[in-house]
C-alpha positions in Angstrom: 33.5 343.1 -133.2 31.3 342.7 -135.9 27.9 343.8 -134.3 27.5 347.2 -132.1 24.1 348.3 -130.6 23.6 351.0 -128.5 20.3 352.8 -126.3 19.9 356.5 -126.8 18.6 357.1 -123.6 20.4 354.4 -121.0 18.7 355.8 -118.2 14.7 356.0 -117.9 12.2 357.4 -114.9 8.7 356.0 -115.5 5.3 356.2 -113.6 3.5 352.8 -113.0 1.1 352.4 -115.2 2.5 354.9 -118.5 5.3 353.6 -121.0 8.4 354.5 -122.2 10.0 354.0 -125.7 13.8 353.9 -125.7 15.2 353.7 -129.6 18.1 350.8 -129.8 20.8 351.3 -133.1 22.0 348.3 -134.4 25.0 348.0 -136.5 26.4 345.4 -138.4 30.2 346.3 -139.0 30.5 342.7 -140.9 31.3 341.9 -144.3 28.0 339.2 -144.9 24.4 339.9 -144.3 23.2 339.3 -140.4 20.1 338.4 -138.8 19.5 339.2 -134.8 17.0 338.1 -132.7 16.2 341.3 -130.0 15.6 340.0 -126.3 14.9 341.9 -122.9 16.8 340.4 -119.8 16.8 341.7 -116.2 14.2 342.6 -113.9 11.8 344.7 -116.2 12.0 342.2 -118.8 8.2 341.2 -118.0 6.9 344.8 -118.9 9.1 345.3 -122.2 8.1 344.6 -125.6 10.8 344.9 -128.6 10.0 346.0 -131.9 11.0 344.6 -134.2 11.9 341.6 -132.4 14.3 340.3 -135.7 16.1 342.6 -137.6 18.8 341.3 -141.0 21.4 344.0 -141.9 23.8 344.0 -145.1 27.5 344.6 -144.8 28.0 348.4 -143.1 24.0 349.1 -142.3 22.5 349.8 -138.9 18.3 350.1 -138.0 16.9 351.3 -134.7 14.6 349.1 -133.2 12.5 350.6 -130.1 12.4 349.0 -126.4 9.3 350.0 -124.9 8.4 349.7 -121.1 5.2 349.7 -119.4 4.9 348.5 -115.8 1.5 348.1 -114.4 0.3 350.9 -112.4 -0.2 348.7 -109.0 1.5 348.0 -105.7 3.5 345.1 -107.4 5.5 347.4 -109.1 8.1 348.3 -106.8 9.7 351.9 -106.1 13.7 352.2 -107.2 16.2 351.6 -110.3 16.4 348.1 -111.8 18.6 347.2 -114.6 18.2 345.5 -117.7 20.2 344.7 -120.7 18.7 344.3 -124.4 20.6 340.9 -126.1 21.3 341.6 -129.7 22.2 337.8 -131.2 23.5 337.3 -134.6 21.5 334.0 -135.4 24.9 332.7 -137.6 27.6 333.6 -134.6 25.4 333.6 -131.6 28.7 333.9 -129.6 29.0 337.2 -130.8 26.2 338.9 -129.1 26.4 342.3 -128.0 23.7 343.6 -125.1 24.0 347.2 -124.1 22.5 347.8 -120.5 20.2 350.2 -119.3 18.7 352.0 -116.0 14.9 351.7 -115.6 13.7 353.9 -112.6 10.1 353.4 -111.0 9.0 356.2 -109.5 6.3 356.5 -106.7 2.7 356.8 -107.0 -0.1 357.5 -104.4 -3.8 355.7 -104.5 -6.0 355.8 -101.5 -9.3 354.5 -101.3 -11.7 353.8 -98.3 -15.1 352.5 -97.7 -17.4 353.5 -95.0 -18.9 350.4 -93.2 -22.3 350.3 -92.7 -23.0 353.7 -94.2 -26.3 353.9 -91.4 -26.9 352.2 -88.4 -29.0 352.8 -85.8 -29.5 352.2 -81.8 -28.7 353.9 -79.1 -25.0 353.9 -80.2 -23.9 353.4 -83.9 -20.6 351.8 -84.9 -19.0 352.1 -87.8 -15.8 350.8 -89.6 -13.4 352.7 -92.6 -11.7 350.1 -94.4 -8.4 352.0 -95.8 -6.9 350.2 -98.9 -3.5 351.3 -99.9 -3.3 350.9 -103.8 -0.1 352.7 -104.2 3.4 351.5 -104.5 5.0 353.2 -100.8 3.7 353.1 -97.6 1.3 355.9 -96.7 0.4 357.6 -93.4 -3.5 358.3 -93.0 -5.4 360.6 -90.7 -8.9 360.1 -90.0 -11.3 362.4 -88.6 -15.4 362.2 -88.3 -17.7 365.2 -87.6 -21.8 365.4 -87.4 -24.1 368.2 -88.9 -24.6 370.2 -86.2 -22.8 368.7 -84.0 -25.6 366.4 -82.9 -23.8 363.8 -82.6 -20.8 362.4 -80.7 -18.5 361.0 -83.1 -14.9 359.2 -81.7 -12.3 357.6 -84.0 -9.9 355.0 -83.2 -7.5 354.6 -84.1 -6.9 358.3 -85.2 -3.5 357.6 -87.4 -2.5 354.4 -89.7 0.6 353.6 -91.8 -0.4 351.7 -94.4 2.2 349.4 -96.3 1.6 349.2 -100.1 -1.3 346.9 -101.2 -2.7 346.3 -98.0 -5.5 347.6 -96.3 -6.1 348.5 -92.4 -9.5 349.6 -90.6 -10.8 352.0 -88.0 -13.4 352.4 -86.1 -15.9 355.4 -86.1 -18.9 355.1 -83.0 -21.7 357.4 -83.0 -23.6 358.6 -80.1 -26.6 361.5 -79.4 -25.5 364.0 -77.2 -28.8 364.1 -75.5 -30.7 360.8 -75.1 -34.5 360.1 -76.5 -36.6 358.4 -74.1 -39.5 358.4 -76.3 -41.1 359.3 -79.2 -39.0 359.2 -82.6 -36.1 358.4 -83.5 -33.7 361.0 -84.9 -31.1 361.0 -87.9 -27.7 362.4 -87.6 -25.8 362.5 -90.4 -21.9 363.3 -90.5 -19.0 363.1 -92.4 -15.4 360.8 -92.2 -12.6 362.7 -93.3 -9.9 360.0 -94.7 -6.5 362.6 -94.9 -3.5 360.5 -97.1 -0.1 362.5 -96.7 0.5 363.8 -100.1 -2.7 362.8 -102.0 -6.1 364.0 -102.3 -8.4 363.5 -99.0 -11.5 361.2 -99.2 -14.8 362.2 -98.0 -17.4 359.3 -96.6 -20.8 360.2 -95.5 -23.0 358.1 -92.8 -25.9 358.7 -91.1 -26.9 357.5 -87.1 -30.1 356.7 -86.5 -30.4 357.7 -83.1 -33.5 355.3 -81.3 -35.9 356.1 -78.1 -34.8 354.0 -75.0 -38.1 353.4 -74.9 -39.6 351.9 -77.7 -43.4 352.3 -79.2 -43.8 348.5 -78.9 -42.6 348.5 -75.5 -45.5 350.7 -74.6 -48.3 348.7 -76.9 -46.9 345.1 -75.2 -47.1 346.4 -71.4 -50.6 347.3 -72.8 -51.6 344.0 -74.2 -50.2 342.2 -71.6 -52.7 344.1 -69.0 -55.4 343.3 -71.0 -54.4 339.9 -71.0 -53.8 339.7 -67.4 -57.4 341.2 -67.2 -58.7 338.7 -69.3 -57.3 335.5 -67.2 -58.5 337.3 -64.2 -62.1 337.3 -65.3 -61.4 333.8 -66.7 -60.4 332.2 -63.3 -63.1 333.4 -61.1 -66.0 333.0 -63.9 -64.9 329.8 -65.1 -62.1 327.9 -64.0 -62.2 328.3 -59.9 -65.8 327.1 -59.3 -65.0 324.1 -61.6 -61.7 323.3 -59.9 -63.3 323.7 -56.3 -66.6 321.3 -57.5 -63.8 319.0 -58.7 -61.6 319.2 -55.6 -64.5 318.7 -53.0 -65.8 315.9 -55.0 -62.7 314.2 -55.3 -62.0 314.4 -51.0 -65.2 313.2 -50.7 -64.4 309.8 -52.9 -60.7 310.0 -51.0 -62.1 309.8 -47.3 -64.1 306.9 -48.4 -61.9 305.0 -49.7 -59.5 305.6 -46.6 -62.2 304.9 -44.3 -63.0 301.6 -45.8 -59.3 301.0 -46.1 -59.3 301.5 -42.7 -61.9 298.9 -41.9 -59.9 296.2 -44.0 -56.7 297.1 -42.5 -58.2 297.0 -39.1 -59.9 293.2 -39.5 -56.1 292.8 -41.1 -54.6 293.2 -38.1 -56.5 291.5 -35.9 -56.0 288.3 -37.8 -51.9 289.1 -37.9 -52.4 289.4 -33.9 -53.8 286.0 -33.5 -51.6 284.1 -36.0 -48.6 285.9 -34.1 -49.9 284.6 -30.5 -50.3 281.2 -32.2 -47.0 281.2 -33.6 -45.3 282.2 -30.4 -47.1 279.4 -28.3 -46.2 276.4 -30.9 -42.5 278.0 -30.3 -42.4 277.8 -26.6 -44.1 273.9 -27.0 -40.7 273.2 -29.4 -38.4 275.0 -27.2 -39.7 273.1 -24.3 -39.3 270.0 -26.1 -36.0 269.9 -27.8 -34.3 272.1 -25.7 -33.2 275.0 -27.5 -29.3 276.3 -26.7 -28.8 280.0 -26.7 -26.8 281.3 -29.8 -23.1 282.1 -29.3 -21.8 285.4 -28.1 -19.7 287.9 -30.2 -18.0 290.6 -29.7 -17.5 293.1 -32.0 -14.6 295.8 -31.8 -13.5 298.4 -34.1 -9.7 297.9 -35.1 -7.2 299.5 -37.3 -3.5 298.2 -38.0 -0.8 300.1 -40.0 1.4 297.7 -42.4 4.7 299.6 -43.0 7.4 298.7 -45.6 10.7 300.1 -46.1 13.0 298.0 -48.5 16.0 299.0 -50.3 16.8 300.2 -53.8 15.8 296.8 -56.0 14.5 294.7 -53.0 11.2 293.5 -51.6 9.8 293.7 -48.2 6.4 292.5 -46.3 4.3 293.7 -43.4 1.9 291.1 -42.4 -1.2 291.5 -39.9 -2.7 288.2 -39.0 -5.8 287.4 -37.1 -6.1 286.2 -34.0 -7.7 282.2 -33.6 -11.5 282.0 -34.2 -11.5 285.8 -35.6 -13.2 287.4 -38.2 -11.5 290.6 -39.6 -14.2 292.8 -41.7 -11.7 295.1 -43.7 -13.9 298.7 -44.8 -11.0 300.9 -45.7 -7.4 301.0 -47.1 -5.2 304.0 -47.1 -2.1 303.4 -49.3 0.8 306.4 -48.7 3.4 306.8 -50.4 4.9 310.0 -49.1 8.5 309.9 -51.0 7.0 309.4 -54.3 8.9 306.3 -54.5 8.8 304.1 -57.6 8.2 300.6 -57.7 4.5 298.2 -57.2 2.6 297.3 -53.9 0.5 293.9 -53.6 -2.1 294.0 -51.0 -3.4 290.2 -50.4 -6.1 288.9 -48.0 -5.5 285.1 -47.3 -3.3 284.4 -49.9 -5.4 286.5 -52.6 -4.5 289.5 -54.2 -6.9 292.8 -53.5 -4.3 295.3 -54.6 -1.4 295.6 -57.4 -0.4 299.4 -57.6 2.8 301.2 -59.0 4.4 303.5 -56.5 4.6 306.2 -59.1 1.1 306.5 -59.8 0.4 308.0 -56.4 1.0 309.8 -53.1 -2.2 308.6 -51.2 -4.8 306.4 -52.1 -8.1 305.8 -50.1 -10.5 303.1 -50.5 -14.0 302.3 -48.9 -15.4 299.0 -49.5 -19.2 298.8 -49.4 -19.2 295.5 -49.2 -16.5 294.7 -46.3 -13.9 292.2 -47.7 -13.8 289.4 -44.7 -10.2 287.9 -43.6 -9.1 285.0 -41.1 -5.8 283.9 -41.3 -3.8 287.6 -42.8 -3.8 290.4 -44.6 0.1 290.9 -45.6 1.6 294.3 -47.5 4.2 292.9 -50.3 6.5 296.5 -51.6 9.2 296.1 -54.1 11.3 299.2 -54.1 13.0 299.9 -57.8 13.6 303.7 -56.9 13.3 305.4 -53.4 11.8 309.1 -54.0 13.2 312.5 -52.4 11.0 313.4 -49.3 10.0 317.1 -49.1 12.8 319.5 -48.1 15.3 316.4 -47.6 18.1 314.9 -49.5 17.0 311.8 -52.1 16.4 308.5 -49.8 18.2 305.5 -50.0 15.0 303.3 -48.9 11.5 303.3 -50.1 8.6 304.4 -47.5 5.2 302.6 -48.1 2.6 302.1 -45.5 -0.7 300.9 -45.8 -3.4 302.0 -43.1 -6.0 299.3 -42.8 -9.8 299.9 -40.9 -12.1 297.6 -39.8 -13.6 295.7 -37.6 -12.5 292.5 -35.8 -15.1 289.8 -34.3 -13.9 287.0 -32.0 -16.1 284.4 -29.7 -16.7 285.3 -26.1 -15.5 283.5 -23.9 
């Protein structure tokens, strides 16, 4: 080997945010002059800086060329041993390269800060949060605890204890609370003290103040007296002002109102007399044409209140009808339709009066369905139920079915001649 290179000190523990310098001896055991370019590889690589970066050495020389380390003091940099090597490449046999390893250790470091927020706040209860940040490089276990001056104050924490991994932050929340309330008068300031405790590092002191508030307020007092005074005020203006206008105005306007009614009354009164004679007219110029043409009584009907059921039951991929017709000289009025489908068959169901179509349902798309016409649709030769059956459903607490169940409920009424 025509190159050797060597660290004096292959094993290193550093502190985040200090430096290391670790000498390197380079040798060039050769018989012509050698340049080398000096490289970092591994994990640390990012924090390491070579000097000099190029070194040449005659025949049988050797230089020292320092590695130095300095990883940023931050949660990033990560607790443990990571290895590097230093490459030593001799720029004219680049094969030959030689890259002695090292052992960089990163030892652990504590840095706890916290922020009390708001620092005051006031009420009749105060609340608080401590935003914990964990700037270290290891989790850290953190105690909080809040006391007043005096003990004035009621002071709870929660939560009490946090772990907090590296880098991040978690909060807690501190309330506030008098011991005695303040129903008037002023308010009172309590001041205390949050006591952040980080296990191994220094604790952190944040002081807050609670402004403690009357549950009564000054302004609530001056309002309730304003508002008396105005009350007082609308009082006096009603009865000196507005009621004798408003009564003038009232009397004045029933006066005009019974006059007008009692001349409407007149009108409607001549009105009426004039209807009465016109109607005795009328009548006797309809007795005179009755007696001369004739005139037939109309036809009796009778009207009776009738419901049908249309039932279907076909099989698995056939078609089956239920027809209701109507009796000779009738007149079915059809109000209501209830379409059940109990099975939850699948399949379609036409509902037609005389030859047209009312209804085209799926099966699936329902168990019952109930319709009321306004507007009764009128029938006088059928009303016929067409149900094709693709898939019969499973009735409740029975097996599957093997035929489709669909019904339709019809109501109505049905009017036919007397006889």
């Amino acid at each position: 080997m025509t190159t050797t290179a060597s660290l004096e000190s292959p094993t290193v523990q550093l502190d985040p945010g200090s430096e290391a310098v670790i000498p390197l001896q380079i040798k060039n055991n050769g018989s012509v002059v050698e340049g080398y370019d000096i490289t970092v590889v591994g994990g640390p690589a990012s924090w390491a800086t070579v000097e000099p970066a190029q070194v040449s050495l005659y025949p049988g020389t050797a230089t020292t060329a320092t590695v130095t380390f300095r990883p940023p003091r931050s949660a990033s940099t990560a607790v443990g041993s990571q290895r590097f090597g230093v490459v030593i490449t001799p720029r004219d046999n680049p094969n030959n390269a030689v890259v002695p390893e090292g052992v960089l250790e990163i030892l652990p470091f504590l840095d706890t800060t916290a922020e009390l927020v708001p620092r005051t706040s006031q009420g009749r209860r105060g609340k608080h949060q401590v935003a914990i940040d964990n700037r270290g490089n290891v989790p850290v276990n953190v105690l909080v605890n809040a006391s007043s001056e005096g003990n004035r104050a009621r002071l709870s924490v929660d939560p009490v204890g946090l772990i907090i991994p590296p880098g991040e932050a978690r909060f807690t929340k501190v309330r506030a609370k008098g011991r005695r309330a303040i129903w008037r008068g002023q308010p009172v300031t309590h001041n205390f003290v949050v006591d952040v405790t980080p296990e191994n590092s220094t604790p952190v002191e944040l002081a807050g103040s609670y402004v403690q508030t009357p549950v009564i307020p000054k302004w609530l007092i001056w309002a309730l007296i304003g508002l008396i005074a105005l009350l007082a005020l609308l009082t006096a203006l009603w009865f000196t002002l507005l009621k004798p206008t408003i009564e003038s105005q009232a009397k004045e306007a029933a006066e005009e109102a019974a006059a007008d009614a009692e001349k409407a009354a007149g009108e409607a009164k001549k009105n009426a007399e004039a209807a009465n004679g016109a109607a005795t007219n009328a009548q006797k110029s309809a007795d005179k044409a009755d007696a001369v043409a004739g005139a037939k009584p109309a036809p009796k009907v009778i009207v009776t209140d009738v419901s049908r059921r249309l039932f279907a039951d076909p099989l698995d991929n056939a078609t089956e009808a239920a027809t209701y017709p109507i009796v000779e000289d009738g007149v079915y009025r059809l109000t209501d339709v209830v379409l059940s489908n109990p099975q939850g068959d699948f399949g379609r169901a036409v509902l037609s009066v005389d030859g047209e179509v009312q209804m085209d349902v799926a099966l699936e798309n329902f168990r019952d369905l109930d319709f009321h016409f306004v507007s009764p649709i009128v029938a006088t030769d059928q009303i016929r139920l067409v149900v094709t059956c693709r898939t019969p459903g499973t009735p409740p607490d029975a097996p599957p079915a093997t035929r489709c169940d669909t019904s339709a409920l019809l109501g109505g009424e049905l009017s036919v001649p007397a006889s």
